[in-house]
C-alpha positions as CSV (number, residue, x, y, z in Angstrom):
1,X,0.0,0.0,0.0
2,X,1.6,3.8,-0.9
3,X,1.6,6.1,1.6
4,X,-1.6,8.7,1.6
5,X,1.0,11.7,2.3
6,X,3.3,10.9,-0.4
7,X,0.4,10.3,-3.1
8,X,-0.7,13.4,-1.7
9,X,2.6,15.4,-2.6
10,X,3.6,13.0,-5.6
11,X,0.7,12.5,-7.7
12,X,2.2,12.8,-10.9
13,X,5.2,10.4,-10.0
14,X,1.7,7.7,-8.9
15,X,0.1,8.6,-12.4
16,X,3.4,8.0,-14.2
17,X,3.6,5.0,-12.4
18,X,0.3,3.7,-13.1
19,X,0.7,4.7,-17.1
20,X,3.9,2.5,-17.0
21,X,2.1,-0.3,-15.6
22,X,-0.4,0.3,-18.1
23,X,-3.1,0.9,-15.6
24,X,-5.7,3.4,-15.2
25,X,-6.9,4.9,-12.0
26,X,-8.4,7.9,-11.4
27,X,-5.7,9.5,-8.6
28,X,-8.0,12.9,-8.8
29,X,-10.3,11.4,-7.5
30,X,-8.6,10.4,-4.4
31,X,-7.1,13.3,-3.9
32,X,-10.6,15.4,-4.0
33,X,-11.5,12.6,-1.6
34,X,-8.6,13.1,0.7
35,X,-9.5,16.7,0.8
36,X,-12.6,16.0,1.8
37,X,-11.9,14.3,4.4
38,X,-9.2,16.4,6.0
39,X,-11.8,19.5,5.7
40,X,-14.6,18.0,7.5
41,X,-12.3,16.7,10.1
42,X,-11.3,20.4,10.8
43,X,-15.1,21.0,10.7
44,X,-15.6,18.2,13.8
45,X,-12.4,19.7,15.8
46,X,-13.8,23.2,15.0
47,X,-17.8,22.0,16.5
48,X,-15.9,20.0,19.3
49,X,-14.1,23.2,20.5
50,X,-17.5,25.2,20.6
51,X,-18.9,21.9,22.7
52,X,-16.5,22.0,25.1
53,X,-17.0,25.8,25.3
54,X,-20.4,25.7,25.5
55,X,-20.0,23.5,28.1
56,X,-17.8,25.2,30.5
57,X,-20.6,28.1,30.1
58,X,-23.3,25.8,31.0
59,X,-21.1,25.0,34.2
60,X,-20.6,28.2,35.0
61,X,-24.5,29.1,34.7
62,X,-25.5,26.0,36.7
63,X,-22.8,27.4,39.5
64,X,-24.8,30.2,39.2
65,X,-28.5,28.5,39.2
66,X,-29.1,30.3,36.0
67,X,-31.2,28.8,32.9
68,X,-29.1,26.1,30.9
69,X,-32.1,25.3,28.9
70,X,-30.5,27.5,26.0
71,X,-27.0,25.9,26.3
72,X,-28.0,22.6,27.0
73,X,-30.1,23.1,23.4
74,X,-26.7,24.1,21.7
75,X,-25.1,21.5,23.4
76,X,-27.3,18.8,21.4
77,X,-27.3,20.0,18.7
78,X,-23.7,20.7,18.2
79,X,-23.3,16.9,19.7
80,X,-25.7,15.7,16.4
81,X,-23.5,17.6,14.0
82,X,-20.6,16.3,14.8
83,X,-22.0,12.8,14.8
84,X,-23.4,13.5,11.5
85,X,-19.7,14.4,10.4
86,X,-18.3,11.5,12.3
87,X,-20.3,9.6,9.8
88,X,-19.6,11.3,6.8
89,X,-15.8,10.8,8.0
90,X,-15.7,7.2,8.0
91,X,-17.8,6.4,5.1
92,X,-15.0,9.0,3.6
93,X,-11.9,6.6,4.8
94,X,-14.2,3.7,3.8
95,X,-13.5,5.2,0.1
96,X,-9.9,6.2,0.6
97,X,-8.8,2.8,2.0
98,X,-10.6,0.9,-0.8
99,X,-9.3,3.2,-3.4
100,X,-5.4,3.2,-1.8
101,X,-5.9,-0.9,-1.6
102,X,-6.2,-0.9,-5.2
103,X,-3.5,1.1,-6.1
104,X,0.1,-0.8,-6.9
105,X,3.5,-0.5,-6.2
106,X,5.4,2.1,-7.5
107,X,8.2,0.0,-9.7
108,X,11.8,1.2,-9.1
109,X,13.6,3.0,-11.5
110,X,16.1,-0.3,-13.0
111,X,12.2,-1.8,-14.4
112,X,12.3,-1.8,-17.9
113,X,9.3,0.4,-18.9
114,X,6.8,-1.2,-21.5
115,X,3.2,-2.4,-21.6
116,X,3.7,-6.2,-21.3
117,X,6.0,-9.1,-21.4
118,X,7.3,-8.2,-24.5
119,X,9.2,-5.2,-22.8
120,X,10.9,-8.0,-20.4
121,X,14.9,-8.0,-20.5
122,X,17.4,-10.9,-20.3
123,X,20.0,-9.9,-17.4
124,X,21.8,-13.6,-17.0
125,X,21.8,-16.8,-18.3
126,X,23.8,-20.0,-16.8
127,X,23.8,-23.3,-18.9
128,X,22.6,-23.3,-22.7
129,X,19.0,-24.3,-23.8
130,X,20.1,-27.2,-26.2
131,X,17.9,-30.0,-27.7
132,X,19.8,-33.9,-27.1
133,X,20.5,-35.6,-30.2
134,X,17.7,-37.7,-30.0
135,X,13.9,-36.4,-30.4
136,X,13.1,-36.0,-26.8
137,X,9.9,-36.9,-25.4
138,X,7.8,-34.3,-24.0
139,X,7.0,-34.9,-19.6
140,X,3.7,-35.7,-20.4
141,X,5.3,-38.8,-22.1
142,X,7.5,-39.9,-20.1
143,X,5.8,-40.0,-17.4
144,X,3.6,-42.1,-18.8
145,X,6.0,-44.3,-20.4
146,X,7.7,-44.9,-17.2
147,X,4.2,-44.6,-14.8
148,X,5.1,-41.4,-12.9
149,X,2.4,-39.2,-13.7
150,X,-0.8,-39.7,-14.2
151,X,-3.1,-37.0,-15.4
152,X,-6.2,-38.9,-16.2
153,X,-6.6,-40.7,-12.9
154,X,-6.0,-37.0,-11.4
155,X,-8.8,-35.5,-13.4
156,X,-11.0,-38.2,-11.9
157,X,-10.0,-37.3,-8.3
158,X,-9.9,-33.5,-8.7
159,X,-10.5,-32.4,-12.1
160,X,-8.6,-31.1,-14.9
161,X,-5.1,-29.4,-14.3
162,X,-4.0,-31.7,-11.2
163,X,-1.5,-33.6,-11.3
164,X,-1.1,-37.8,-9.6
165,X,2.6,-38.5,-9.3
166,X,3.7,-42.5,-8.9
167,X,6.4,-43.9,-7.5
168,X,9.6,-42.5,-8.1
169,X,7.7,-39.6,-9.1
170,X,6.2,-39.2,-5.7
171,X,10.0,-39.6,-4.8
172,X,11.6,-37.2,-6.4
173,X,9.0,-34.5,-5.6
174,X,10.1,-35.4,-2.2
175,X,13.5,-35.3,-2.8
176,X,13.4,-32.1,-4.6
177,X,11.5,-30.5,-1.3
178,X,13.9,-31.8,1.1
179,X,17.3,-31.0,-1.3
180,X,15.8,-27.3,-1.4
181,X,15.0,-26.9,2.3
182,X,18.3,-28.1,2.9
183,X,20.1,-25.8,1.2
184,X,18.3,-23.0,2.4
185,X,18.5,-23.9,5.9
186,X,22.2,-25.2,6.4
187,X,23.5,-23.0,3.7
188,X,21.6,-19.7,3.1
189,X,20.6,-19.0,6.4
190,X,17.1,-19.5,6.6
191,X,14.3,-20.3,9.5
192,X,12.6,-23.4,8.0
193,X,8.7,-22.2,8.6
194,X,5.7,-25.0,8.2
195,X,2.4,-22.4,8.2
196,X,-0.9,-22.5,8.0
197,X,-2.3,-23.8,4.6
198,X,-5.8,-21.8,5.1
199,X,-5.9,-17.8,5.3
200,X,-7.8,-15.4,6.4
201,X,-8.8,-12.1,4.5
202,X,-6.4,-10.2,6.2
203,X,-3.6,-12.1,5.4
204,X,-4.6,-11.7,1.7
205,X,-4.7,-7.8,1.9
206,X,-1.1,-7.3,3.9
207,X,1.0,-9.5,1.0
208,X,-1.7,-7.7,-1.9
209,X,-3.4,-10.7,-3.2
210,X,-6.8,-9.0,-2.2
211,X,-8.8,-7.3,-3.5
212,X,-7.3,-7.7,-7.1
213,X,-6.6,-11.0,-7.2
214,X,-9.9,-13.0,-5.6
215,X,-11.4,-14.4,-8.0
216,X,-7.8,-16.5,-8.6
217,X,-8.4,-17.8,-5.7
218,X,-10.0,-20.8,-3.4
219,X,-12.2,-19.8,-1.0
220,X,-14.1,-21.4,1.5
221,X,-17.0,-18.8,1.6
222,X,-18.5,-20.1,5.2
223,X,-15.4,-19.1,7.0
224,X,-14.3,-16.3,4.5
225,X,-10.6,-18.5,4.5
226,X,-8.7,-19.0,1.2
227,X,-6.2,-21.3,0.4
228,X,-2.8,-20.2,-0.1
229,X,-1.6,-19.0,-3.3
230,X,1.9,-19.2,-2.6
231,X,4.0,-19.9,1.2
232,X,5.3,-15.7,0.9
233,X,1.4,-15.3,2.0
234,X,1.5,-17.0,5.6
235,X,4.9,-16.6,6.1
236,X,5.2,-12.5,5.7
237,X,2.0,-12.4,7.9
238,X,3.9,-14.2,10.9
239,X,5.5,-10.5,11.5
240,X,1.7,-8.6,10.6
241,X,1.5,-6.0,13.4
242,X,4.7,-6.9,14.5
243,X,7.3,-4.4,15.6
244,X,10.9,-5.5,15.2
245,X,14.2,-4.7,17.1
246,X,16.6,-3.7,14.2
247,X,18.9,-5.7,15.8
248,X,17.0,-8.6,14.8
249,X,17.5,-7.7,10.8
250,X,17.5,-8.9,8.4
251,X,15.5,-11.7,9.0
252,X,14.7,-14.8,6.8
253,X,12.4,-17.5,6.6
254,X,11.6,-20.4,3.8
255,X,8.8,-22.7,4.0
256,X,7.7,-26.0,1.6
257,X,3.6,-25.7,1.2
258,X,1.7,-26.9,-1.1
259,X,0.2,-23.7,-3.5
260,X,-3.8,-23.4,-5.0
261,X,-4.3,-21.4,-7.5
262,X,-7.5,-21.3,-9.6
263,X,-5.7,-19.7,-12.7
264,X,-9.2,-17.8,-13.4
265,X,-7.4,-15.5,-16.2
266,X,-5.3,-18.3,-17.7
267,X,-8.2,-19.3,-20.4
268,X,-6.0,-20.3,-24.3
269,X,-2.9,-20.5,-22.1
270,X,-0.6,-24.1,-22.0
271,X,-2.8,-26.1,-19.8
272,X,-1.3,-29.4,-20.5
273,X,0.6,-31.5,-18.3
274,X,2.3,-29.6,-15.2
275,X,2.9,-26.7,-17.0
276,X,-0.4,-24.8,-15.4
277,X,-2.0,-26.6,-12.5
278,X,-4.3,-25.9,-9.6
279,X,-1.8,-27.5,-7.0
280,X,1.8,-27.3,-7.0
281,X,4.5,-27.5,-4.5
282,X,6.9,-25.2,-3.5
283,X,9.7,-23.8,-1.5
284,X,9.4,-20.4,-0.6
285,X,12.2,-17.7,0.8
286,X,10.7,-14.4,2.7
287,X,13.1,-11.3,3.9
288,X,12.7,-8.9,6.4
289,X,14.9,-6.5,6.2
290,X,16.0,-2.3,6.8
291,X,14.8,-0.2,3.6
292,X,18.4,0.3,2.8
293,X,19.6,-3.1,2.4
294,X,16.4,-4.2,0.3
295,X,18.3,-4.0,-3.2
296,X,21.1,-5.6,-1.9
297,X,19.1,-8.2,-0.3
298,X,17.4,-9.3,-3.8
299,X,20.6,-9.8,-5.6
300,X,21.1,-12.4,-2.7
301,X,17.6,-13.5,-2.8
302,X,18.3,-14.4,-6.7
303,X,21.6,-15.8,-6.0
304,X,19.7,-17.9,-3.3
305,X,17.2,-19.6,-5.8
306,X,19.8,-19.4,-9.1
307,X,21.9,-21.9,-6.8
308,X,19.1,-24.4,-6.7
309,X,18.9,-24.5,-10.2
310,X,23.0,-24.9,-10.3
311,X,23.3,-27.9,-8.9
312,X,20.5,-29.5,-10.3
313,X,22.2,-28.7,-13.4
314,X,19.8,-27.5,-15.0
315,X,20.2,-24.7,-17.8
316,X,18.2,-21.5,-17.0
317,X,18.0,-17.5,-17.9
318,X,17.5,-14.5,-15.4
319,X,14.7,-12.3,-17.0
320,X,14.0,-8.5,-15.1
321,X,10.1,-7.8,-15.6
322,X,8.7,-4.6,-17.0
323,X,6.4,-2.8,-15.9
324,X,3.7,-3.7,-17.4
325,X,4.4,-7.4,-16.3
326,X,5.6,-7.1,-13.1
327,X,3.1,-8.1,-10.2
328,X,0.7,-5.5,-8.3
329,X,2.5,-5.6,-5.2
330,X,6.4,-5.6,-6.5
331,X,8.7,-2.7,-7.0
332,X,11.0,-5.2,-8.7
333,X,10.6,-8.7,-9.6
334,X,13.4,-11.2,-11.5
335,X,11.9,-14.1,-12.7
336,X,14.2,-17.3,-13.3
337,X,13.2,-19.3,-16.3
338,X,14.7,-23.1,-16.6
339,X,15.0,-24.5,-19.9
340,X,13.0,-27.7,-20.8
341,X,14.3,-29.8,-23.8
342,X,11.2,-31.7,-24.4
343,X,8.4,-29.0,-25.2
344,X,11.2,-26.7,-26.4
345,X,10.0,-23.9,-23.7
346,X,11.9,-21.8,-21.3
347,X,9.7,-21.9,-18.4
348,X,9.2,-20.2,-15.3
349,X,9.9,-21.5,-12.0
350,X,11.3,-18.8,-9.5
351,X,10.2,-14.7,-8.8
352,X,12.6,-13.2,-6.9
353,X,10.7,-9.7,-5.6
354,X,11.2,-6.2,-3.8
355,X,7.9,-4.8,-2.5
356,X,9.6,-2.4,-0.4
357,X,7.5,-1.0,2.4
358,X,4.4,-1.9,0.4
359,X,3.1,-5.0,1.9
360,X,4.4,-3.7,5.5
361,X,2.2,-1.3,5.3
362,X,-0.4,-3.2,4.3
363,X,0.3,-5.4,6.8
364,X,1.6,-2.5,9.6
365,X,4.9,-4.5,9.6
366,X,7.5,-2.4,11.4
367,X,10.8,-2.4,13.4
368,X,12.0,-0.1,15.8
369,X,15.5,1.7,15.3
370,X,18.3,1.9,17.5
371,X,17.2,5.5,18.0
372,X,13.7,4.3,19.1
373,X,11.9,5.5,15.8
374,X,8.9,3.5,14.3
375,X,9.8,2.4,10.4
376,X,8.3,0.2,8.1
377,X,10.6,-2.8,7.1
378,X,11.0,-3.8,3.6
379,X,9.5,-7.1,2.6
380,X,11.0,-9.4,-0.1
381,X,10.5,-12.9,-1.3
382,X,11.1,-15.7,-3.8
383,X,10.8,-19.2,-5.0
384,X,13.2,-21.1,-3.8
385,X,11.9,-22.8,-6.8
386,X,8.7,-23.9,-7.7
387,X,8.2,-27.5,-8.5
388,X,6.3,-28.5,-11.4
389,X,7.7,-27.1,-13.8
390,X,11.3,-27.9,-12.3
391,X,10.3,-31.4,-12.5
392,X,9.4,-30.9,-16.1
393,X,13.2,-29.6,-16.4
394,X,14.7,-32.2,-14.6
395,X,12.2,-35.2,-16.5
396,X,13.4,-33.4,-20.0
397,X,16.7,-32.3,-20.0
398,X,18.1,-35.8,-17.7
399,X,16.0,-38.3,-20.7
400,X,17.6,-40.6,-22.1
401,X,17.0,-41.9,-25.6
402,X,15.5,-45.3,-24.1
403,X,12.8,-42.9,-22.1
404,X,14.5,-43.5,-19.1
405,X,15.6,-40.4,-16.5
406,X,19.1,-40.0,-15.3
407,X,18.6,-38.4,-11.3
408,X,20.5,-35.4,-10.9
409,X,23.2,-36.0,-8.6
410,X,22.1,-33.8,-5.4
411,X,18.8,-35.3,-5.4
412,X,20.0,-39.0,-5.4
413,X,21.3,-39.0,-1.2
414,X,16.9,-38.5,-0.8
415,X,16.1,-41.2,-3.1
416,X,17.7,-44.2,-1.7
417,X,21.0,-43.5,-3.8
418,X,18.6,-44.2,-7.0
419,X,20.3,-43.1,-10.4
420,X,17.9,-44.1,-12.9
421,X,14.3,-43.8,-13.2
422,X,13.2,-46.5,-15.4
423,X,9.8,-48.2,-16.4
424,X,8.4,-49.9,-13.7
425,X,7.5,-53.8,-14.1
């Protein structure tokens, strides 16, 4: 959420902002509303000094066993105006706060301005994107060929876009979560968190998911609870109306959940396989940190989930969002993008984002300085990666021409020492 006071004294930087994003939002408006506001609340303080006047002369006359009929007449009816305006007040903030929740981040001057994805920029690469020298076969075949993955029997349980995974592919879904955990813990430096799977609304406001984002999302309507999105949802609302010691920064935190989306918007996209699904795994790195280590902080966050990818070998490229692709709540967002040999796709499976003070805000997330002064921490967070379409990297790019899958190397200590997935008998 942006600050009131500086939309109030930046407008034209919000409206820049919001033509950038490609977005249209009526920032007039708000301020006419803010205006309103602020003069009718120096309307109530103006009444609520005549009150208190008016009522140390109706003291003095009942001292004085005079008539307070007149007084106590002003008295009322300077008590029903300011209700009135009490009224008109908060049905006022009602306004602002809905209009101020729907307003984005402001992205940081290193986004690449343009209207889409098309105005995204290649910043790194690690690996090449390379087809073998035999046709590959795409995940959806091998896992069939080799009984890993079954869609059909998935659609029967759940619907379309879930996934069933067998075997060794139950395995190395397991193996993947516990590698990545791992490294995040023992190396990297994180708190392992295991949160809450359900939501409340809330939660969904303080990390920006709400109000633009509900109908991607599974409710349960009884209880007003959604299922989470992502981990970064639970896990930066451990710290909601928090305030920190700075000596406690930067803090960090990484969490395996499973993630729900409904993909509402996602109609003529790549459905197929685990490309786009309703459930997915994933392991998740949060940062909370002082505003002027935040930049700093996401180059490490990157470097965090690029080492995942590293040694799982797996050949990926480093692409900084525009801003018109960049998400509502980010100032800056790098997504990762792992190469897949056997659908010939790059394919995401890590963000790495700043949202600066934006979701503490939202979430009244602060920490107190060594001075004793109140500030809003910056929030970032990132896969730490996400694993469907990981698997479908690691199932295409480790196939061998007989359809079998070589295990990459860090994942074979969680899998009983297995090397070779092959066609069960």
């Amino acid at each position: 959420m942006l600050d009131l006071k500086f939309i109030r004294e930046n407008p034209e930087a919000v409206k820049t902002a919001l033509k950038n994003r490609n977005l249209s939002l009526d920032i007039d408006e708000l301020l006419s509303l803010d205006k309103q506001r602020r003069e009718k609340l120096s309307e109530v303080e103006e009444l609520k000094r005549q009150r208190n006047l008016a009522s140390e002369e109706m003291a003095e006359l009942v001292k004085k066993k005079a008539d307070v009929n007149e007084r106590r007449g002003q008295l009322k009816e300077l008590s029903q105006k300011i209700k009135e305006l009490d009224q008109k007040v908060g049905e006022i903030e009602e306004k602002i706060q809905k209009f101020v929740l729907s307003i984005p981040n402001i992205p940081h001057e290193s986004v690449p301005i343009g209207p889409d994805a098309s105005a995204n920029k290649e910043v790194g690469t690690w690996g090449e994107g390379k087809q073998p020298d035999f046709a590959p076969r795409t995940h959806i075949e091998l896992g069939e060929f080799l009984n890993i993955l079954d869609f059909g029997r998935a659609t029967k349980i759940s619907g379309s876009n879930f996934t069933l995974f067998f075997g060794a592919g139950a395995a190395l879904e397991r193996a993947l979560i516990n590698f990545m955990l791992g490294l995040h813990v023992e190396k990297h430096g994180y708190i392992e968190v295991s949160p809450p799977l359900l939501v409340n609304r809330a939660s969904m406001i303080g990390t920006g998911q709400l109000p633009k984002l509900e109908e991607d999302m599974y409710k349960l309507p009884e209880d007003d609870l959604f299922l989470i999105p992502t981990a970064e949802v639970p896990v930066t609302n451990v710290h909601r109306d928090d305030v920190l010691e700075e000596s406690v920064l930067p803090v960090y935190y990484t969490a395996y959940t499973p993630c729900f989306r409904r993909e509402a918007g996602s109609y003529g996209k790549d459905t197929r396989g685990l490309v786009r699904v309703h459930q997915f795994d994933k392991v998740e790195m949060v940062k909370f940190v002082k505003p002027e280590n935040s930049y700093a902080e996401l180059e490490k966050l990157l470097k965090d989930a690029e080492e995942v990818l590293r040694l799982l070998k797996l050949p990926y490229r480093i692409i900084s969002l525009s801003t018109g692709d960049i998400s509502f709540s980010a100032a800056k967002c790098y997504d990762i993008e792992a190469w897949a040999a056997g659908i010939g796709k790059w394919l995401e499976v890590s963000s790495c984002s700043n949202f600066e003070d934006f979701q503490a805000r939202r979430a009244n997330i602060r920490y107190r300085t060594s001075s004793g002064k109140l500030e809003y921490v910056h929030t970032l967070n990132g896969s730490g990666v996400a694993l469907a379409r990981t698997v479908i990297a690691i199932m295409e790019n480790y196939q061998q021409k007989d359809g079998s899958i070589v295990i990459p190397d860090v994942l074979r200590p969680f899998m009983n020492n297995q090397e070779i997935i092959e066609p069960r008998a």
